[in-house]
C-alpha positions as CSV (number, residue, x, y, z in Angstrom):
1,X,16.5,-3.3,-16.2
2,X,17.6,-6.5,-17.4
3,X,15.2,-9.0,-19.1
4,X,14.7,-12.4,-16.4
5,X,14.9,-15.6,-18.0
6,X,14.4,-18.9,-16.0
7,X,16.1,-21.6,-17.3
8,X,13.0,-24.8,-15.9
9,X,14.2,-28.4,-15.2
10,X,11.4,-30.2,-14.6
11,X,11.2,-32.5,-12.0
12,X,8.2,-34.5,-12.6
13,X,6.0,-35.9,-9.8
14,X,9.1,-35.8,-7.6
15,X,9.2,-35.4,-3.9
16,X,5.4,-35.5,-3.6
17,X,4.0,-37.8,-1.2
18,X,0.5,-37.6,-2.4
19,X,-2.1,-37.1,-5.5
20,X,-3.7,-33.8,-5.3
21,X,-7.2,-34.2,-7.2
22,X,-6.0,-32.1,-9.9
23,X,-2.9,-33.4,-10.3
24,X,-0.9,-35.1,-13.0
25,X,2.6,-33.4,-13.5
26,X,3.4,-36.2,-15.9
27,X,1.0,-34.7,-18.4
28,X,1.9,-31.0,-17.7
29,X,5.5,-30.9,-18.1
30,X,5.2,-33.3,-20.8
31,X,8.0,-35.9,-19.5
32,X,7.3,-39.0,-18.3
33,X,10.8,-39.9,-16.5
34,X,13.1,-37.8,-14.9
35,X,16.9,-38.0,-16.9
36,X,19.4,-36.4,-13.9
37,X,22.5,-37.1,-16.7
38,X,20.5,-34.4,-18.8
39,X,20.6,-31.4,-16.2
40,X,23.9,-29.9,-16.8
41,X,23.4,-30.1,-21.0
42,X,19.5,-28.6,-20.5
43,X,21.6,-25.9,-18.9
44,X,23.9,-25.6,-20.9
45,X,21.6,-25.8,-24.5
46,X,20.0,-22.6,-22.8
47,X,22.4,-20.6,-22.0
48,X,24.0,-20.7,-25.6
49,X,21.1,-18.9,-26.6
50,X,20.8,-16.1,-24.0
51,X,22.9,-13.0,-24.6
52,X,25.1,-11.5,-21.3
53,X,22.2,-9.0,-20.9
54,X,19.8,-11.1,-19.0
55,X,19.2,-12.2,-15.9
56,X,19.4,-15.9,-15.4
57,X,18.2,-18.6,-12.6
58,X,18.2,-22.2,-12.5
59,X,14.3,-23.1,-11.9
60,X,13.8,-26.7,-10.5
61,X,10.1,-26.8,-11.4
62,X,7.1,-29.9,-11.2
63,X,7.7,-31.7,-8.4
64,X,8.2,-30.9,-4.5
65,X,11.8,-30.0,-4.4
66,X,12.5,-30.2,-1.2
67,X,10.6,-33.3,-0.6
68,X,12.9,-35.6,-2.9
69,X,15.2,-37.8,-2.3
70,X,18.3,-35.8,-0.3
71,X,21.0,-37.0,-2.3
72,X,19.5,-36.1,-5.5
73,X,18.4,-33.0,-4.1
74,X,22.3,-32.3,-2.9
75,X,23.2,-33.0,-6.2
76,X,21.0,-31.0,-8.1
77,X,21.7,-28.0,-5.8
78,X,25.2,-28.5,-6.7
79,X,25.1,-28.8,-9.9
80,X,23.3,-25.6,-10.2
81,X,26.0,-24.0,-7.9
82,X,28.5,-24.3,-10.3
83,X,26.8,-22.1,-12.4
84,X,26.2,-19.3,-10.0
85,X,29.9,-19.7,-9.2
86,X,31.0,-19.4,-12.2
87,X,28.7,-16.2,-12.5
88,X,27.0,-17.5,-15.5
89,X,23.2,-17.2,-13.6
90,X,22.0,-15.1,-10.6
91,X,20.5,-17.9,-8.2
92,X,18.2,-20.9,-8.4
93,X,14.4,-20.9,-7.7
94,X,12.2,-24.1,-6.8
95,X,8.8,-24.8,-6.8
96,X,7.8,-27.4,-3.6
97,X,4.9,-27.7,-0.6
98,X,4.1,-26.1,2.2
99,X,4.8,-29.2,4.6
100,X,7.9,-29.4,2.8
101,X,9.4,-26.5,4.3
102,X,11.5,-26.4,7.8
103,X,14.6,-25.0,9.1
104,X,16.7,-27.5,8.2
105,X,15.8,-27.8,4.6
106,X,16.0,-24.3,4.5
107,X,19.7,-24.1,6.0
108,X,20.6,-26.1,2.9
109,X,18.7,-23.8,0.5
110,X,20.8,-20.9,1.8
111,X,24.0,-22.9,1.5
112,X,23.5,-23.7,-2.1
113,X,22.7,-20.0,-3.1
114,X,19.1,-20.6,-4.1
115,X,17.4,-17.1,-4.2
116,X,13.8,-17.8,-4.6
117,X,11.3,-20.2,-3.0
118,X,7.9,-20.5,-5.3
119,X,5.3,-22.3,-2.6
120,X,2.5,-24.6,-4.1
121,X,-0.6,-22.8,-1.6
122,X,-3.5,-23.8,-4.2
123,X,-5.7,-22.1,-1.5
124,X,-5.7,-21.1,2.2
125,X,-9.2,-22.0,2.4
126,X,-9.6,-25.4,4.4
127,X,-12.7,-26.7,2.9
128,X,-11.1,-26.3,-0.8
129,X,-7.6,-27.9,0.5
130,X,-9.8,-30.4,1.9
131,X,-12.0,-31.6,-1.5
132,X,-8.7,-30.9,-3.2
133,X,-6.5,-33.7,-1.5
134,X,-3.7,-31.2,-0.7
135,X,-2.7,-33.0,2.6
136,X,-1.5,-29.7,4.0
137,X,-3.1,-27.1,6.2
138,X,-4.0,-23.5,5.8
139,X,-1.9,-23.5,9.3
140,X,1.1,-25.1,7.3
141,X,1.3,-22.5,4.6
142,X,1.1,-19.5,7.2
143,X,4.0,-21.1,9.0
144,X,6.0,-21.9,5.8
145,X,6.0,-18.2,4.1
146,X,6.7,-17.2,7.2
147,X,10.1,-19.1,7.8
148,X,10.7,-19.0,4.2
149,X,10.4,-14.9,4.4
150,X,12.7,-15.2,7.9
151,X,15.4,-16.6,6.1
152,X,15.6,-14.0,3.3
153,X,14.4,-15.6,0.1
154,X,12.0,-14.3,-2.0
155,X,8.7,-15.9,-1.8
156,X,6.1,-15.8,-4.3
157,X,2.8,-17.9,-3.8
158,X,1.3,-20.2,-6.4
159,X,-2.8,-20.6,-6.1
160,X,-5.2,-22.1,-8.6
161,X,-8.8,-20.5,-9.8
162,X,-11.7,-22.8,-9.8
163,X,-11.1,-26.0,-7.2
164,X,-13.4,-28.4,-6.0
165,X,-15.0,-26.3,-3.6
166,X,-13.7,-22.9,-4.6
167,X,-16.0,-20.0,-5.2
168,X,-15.0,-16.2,-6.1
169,X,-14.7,-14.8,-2.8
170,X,-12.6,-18.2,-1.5
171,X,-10.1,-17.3,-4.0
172,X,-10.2,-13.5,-3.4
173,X,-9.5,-14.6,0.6
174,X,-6.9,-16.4,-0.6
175,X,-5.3,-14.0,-3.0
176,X,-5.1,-11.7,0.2
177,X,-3.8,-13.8,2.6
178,X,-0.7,-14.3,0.0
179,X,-0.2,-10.5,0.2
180,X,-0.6,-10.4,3.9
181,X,1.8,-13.5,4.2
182,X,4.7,-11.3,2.7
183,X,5.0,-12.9,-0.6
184,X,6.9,-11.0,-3.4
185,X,4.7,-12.5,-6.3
186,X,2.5,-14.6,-7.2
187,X,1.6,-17.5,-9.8
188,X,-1.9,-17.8,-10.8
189,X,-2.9,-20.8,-12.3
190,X,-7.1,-21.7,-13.5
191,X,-7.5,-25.2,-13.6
192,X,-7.3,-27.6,-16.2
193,X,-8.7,-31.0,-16.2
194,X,-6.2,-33.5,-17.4
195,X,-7.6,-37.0,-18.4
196,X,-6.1,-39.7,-15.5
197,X,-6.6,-37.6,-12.7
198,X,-9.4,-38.0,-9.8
199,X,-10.6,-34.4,-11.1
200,X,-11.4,-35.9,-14.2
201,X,-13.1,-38.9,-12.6
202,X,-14.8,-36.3,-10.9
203,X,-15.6,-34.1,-13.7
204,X,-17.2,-37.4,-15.9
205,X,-19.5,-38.0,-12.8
206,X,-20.5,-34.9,-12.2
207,X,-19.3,-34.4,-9.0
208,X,-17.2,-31.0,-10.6
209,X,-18.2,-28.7,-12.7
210,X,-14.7,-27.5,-15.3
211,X,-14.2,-23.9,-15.5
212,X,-15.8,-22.6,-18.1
213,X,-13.5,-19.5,-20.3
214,X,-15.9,-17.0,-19.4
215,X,-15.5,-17.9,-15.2
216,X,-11.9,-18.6,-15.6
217,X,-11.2,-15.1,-16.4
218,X,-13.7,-12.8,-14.5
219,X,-12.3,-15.0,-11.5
220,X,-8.5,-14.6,-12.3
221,X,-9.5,-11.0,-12.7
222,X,-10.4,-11.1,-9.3
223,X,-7.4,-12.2,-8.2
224,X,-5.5,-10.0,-10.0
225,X,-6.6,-6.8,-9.1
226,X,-5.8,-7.9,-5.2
227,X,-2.2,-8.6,-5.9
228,X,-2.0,-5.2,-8.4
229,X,-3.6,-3.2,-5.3
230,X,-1.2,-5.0,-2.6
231,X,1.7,-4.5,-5.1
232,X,2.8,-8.0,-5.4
233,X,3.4,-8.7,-8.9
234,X,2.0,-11.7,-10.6
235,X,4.9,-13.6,-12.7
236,X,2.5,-15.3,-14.8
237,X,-1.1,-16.4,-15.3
238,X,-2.1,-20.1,-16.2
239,X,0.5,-23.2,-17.5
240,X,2.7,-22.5,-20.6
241,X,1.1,-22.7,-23.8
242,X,3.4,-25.5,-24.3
243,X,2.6,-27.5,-21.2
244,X,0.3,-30.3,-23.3
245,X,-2.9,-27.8,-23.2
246,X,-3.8,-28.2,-26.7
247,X,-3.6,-31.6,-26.6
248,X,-6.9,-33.9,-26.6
249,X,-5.2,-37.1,-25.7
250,X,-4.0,-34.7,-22.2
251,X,-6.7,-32.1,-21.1
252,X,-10.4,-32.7,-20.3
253,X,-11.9,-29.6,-20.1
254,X,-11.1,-26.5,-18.1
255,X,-9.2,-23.1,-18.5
256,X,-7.2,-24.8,-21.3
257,X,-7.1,-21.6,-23.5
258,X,-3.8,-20.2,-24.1
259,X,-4.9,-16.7,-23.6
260,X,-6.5,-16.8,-20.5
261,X,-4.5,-14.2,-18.4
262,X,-4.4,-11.8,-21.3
263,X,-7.9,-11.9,-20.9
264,X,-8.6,-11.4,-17.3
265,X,-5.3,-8.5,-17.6
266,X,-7.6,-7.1,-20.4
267,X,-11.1,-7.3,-18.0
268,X,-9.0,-5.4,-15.4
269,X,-7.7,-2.5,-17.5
270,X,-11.3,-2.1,-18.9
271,X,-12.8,-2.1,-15.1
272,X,-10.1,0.4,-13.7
273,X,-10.7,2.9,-17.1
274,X,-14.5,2.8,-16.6
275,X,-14.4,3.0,-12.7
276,X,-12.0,6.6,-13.8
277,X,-14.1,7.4,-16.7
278,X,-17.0,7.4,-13.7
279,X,-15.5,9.8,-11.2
280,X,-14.7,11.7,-13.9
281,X,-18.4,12.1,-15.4
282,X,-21.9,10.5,-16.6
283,X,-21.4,8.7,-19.4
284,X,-23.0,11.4,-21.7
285,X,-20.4,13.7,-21.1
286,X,-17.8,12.5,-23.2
287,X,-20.0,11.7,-26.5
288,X,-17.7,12.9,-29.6
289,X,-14.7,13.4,-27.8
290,X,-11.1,12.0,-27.8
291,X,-9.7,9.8,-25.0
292,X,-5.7,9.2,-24.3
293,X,-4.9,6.1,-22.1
294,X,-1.6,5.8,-20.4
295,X,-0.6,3.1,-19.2
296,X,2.6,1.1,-18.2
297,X,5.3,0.0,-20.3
298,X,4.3,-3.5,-22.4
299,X,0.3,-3.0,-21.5
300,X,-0.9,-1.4,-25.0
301,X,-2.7,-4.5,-26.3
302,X,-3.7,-5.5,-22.6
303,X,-5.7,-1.9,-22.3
304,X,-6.6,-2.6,-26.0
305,X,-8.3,-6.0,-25.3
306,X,-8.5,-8.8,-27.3
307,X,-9.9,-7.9,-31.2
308,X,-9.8,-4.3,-29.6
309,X,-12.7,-5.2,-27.3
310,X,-11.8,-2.7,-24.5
311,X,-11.6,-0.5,-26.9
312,X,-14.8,-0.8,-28.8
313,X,-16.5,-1.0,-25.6
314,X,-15.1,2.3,-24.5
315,X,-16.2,3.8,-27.6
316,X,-20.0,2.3,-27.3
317,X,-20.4,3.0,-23.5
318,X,-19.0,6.6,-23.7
319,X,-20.1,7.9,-27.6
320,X,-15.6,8.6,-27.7
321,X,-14.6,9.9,-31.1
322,X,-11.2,8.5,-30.7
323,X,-9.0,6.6,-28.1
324,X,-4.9,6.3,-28.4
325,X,-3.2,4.5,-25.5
326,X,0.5,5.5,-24.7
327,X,3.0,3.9,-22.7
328,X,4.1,5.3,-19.9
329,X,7.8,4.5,-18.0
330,X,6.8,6.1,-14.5
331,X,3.4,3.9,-14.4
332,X,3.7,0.3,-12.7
333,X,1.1,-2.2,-12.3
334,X,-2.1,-1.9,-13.7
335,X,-2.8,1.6,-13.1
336,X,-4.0,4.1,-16.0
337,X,-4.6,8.2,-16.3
338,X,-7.0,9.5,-18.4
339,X,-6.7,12.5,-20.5
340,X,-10.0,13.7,-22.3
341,X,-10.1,16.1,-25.4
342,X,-6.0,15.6,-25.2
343,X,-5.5,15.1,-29.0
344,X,-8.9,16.7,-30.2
345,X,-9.3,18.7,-33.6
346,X,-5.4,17.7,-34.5
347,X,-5.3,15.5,-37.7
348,X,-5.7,11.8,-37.2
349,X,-2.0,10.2,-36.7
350,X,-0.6,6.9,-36.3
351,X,-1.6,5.1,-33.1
352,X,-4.9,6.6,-32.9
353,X,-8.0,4.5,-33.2
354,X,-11.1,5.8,-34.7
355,X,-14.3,4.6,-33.3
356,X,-16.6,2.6,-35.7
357,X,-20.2,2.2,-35.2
């Protein structure tokens, strides 16, 4: 299977007729003006460093592409053409509203070869859309993934963890109607306060409340195991550790922390290995014995936890002697068996873990 690379031009505040609350795209792609003479070399400084093994597509990212200007959007679109004509990438994928979708925009879409449409939801709770300023409607999102799904492309639906007005179970809702609506994957993003924003206004008077780690990940947990259940895979979790989150002149407060999706991957492996450890026995039942977790390909330090928590709290909770986790091709998603006493009484070997303490 070939490795999928993305090759983003960011499109900055473009196409977007309003300010969501949260919004300041300036800060998060970390480019104050948009350059169009600089497409084609972006392109083309990326692709010298990809090998003909990968998977490639032109990503028009940031701003509401199929709100901006038409001639700029033509243009784009053909630039990016070219390439797929030339077989040097697969297909482009854009990032743009809900309101911003019709038949007519979408007939061009399908001329130009674009293969993926990624659809800023946020939420499909109208309270949260609401205190968010979206100016869209829960109505306009179902009727968007639905033409964008008629017309072939994959969809895959972007919502954010902790809005004004957001709780756990608005965001669970949410997470399900993006399954139910036919998307293909899903983008999860925890907010992030960035300084020149009405969040931020709201945030220094009180009027929100930032995410704090601790709730950004049991929430994007949440989340998670929805899509995982519904088997829509989730592309990524949070803004690019590059996208001006370390930066104290850019972010407020919020879900800022690099690692926040490892986190909330790791909370769901350790919820789905206790709720199997469970059926299997009482907790007493497996004191001084060894444990064997398999789990997909590329989820070892996921299962593991961060600083081996997952595992340590295994190890506490159950009285385990040791725990090894395997990879496992024919596993998807975030499933996991068990095997108890699989390795016991044969000499400790690399890639087994004792348990301390």
């Amino acid at each position: 299977m070939k490795k999928h690379i993305n090759i983003p031009i960011f499109i900055p505040h473009l196409g977007c007729p309003n300010d969501c609350v949260f919004c300041n795209q300036r800060s998060i792609s970390g480019r104050q003006s948009f350059d169009v003479s600089d497409v084609e070399p972006q392109i083309e400084r990326v692709l010298s460093t990809l090998s003909e093994d990968t998977e490639r597509e032109i990503a028009f990212f940031g701003g509401s592409f199929t709100g901006i200007d038409r001639e700029l959007m033509l243009y784009l679109l053909g630039v990016a053409k070219k390439y797929i004509d030339d077989g040097r990438v697969s297909g482009i994928r854009l990032s743009t509203r809900p309101d911003y979708i019709d038949r007519e925009r979408l007939d061009i879409l399908s001329q130009y070869g674009v293969s993926a449409v990624e659809l800023g939801l946020q939420s499909m709770d109208e309270k949260v859309l609401a205190a968010s300023r979206r100016g869209h409607t829960a109505a306009d999102a179902e009727r968007a993934c639905a033409l964008i799904k008629e017309y072939g492309f994959e969809l895959v639906g972007q919502m954010m963890i902790g809005l004004p007005e957001s709780s756990p179970e608005t965001e669970v809702y949410t997470a399900r109607r993006i399954c139910e609506m036919g998307a293909d994957g899903a983008r999860v993003y925890p907010t992030v306060v960035f300084y020149g924003t009405e969040l931020c206004r709201m945030a220094q008077s009180g009027r929100y409340t930032p995410l704090s780690q601790e709730d950004a990940v049991t929430r994007t947990r949440n989340v998670l195991d929805v899509f995982d259940r519904a088997g829509v895979r989730c592309i990524r979790v949070g803004l690019c550790a590059s996208e001006n989150l370390s930066d104290e002149d850019e972010v407020f407060g919020g879900a800022n922390h690099s690692a926040v999706g490892e986190l909330a991957m790791g909370e769901l492996y350790f919820d789905r290995i206790v709720g199997e450890l469970d059926r299997l026995g009482k907790e007493g039942d497996f004191a001084g014995k060894s444990l064997t977790i398999y789990a997909a390909r590329g989820a070892t330090s996921k299962v593991v936890g961060q600083n081996k928590r997952n595992k340590l709290r295994l190890c506490k909770k159950y009285g385990f002697n040791r725990i090894k986790i395997l990879e496992k091709s024919e596993i998807i998603g975030y499933n996991i068996i068990l095997d108890i006493d699989s390795f016991s009484g044969k000499r400790f070997s690399e890639g087994e873990e004792r348990c301390e303490g």
